[in-house]
Structure formats: C-alpha cells, structure tokens
C-alpha positions in Angstrom: -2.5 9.2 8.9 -4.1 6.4 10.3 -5.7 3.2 9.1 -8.9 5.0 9.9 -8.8 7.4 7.0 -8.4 4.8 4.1 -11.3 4.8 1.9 -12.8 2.1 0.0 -14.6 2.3 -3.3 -18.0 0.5 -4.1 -16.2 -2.7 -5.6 -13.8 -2.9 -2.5 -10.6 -1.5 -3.5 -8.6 0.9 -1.8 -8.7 4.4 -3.2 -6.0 6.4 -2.0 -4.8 9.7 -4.0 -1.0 10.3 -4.6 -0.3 12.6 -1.5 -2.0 10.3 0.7 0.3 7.3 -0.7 3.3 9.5 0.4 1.7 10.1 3.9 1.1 6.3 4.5 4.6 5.2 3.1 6.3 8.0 5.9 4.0 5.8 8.5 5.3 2.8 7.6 8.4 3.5 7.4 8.5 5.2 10.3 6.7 1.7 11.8 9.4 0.0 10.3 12.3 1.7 12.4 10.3 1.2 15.4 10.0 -2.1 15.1 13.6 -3.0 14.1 12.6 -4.6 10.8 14.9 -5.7 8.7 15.2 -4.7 4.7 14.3 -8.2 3.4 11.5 -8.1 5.8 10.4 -4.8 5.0 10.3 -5.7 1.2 8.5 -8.8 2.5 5.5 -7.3 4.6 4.9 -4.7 1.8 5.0 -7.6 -1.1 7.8 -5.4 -3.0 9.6 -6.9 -5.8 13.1 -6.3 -6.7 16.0 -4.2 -5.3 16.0 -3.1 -2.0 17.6 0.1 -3.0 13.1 1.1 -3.3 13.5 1.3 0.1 16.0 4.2 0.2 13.3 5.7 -2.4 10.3 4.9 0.1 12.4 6.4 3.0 13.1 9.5 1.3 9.5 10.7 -0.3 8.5 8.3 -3.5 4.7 7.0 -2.3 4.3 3.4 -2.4 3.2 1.9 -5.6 -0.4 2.2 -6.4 -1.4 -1.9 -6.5 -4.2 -2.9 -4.2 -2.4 -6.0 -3.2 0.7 -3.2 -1.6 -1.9 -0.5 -0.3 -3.9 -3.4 1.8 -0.6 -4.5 3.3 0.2 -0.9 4.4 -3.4 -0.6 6.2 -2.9 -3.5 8.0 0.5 -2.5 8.9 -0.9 0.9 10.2 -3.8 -0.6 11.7 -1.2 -3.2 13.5 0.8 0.4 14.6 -2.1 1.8 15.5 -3.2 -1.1 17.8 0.3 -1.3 19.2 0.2 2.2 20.3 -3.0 1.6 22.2 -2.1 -1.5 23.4 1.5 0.0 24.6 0.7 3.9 25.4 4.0 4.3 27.1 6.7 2.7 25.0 7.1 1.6 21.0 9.4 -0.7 22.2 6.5 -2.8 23.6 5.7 -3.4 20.5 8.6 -4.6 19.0 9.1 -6.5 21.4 5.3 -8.0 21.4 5.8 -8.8 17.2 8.6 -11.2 18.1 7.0 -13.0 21.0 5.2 -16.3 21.1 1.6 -15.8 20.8 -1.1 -17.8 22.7 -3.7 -16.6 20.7 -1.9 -17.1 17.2 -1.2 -20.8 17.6 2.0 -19.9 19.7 3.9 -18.1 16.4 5.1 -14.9 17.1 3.6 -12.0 15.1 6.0 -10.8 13.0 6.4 -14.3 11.6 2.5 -14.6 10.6 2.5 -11.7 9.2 5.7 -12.4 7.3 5.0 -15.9 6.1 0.7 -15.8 5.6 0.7 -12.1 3.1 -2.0 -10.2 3.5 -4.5 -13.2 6.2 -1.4 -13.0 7.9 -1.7 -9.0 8.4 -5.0 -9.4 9.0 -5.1 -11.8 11.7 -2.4 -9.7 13.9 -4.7 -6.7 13.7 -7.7 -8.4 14.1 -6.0 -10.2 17.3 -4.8 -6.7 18.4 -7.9 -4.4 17.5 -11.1 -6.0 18.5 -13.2 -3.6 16.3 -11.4 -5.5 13.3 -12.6 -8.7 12.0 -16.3 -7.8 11.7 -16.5 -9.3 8.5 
C-alpha cells in the first residue's frame, strides 16, 4: 500500500477502513527495519503513547490506532518510503543512510532528526524535500 491510496474525506481527515490500517502498519514496520529505527524512535515518529511492548502488537498484525494525528504520521512515513525507493532504486540502505545525514536543504539537520523532533511539519517537510509532487498546498 502506498501513500497514494489514502483517501481523504470532505473535512480533511484521513479515512482509512480497518484492513487497510493493518496494510499500512505492515509498511511501516517494515520501513522501520529498513531504516534501522530504534523502538523509542519508532514510538516517536508514530506519536504512540505508552509501552513499547504496542510495537510487538503492531509487528505482529494489530492495525495502528484509528486517531488522525497517528494515520497522518504513517502517510508521511510511507510517502518518505516511497520517495526513498525512487530516489534509491538499487538499495534501501541508501536510505537509511540518507535519514541520518546532514541535509543542505533542511537547514543542515539530518532527516530523521526533523522528522523526530518537529511531529507531523517535521514529516512533512522530509517528504516534501524528497517528493517534488508534495507540498502543493
């Protein structure tokens, strides 16, 4: 499932059925080993609260939970996949590598740290700096 396939509703918000929450958690997870991220961080880019034990849950087939705040995270997250897949066609590592890297065009921070400290402007300004056919708005 891409970042592609998330619908929006009239008002804005995200509306994603139950089986399609399950898909996207699988991508991000999946994201998430790729990249090397950590559990704190992982509970971090997704704005989780609580144990990190959810993880083992997420990991294993419970959907993410169904707050907008979480579901725009994992669309940017995919969308960031998704743009790192372009932008590195012949290895994922590339893209690990590029989150951790100084960044002339994010005011020399590396990704990952954006996109952990700033929440959800954060997200957006990686993808938008990775996808140009983000950031229309």
């Amino acid at each position: 499932m891409t970042s592609a396939t998330i619908e929006t509703n009239e008002s804005g918000d995200l509306e994603i059925s139950y089986e399609q929450r399950v898909a996207l958690t699988e991508r991000v997870m999946e994201l998430f080993s790729d990249w090397s991220i950590g559990k704190k961080e992982q509970m971090k880019l997704l704005g989780l609260q609580g144990k990190e034990r959810m993880l083992t849950q997420l990991k294993y087939g419970t959907p993410v939970p169904d707050e907008q705040s979480v579901l725009q995270r994992v669309r940017h997250l995919i969308g960031i996949g998704d743009a790192l897949c372009h932008n590195f066609p012949r290895t994922q590592a590339g893209g690990a590598v590029w989150l951790r890297h100084t960044n002339k065009y994010l005011s020399k921070r590396p990704p990952l740290t954006i996109m952990l400290e700033d929440g959800i402007p954060g997200l957006k300004q990686v993808w938008v700096n990775l996808d140009c056919t983000q950031g229309w708005d």
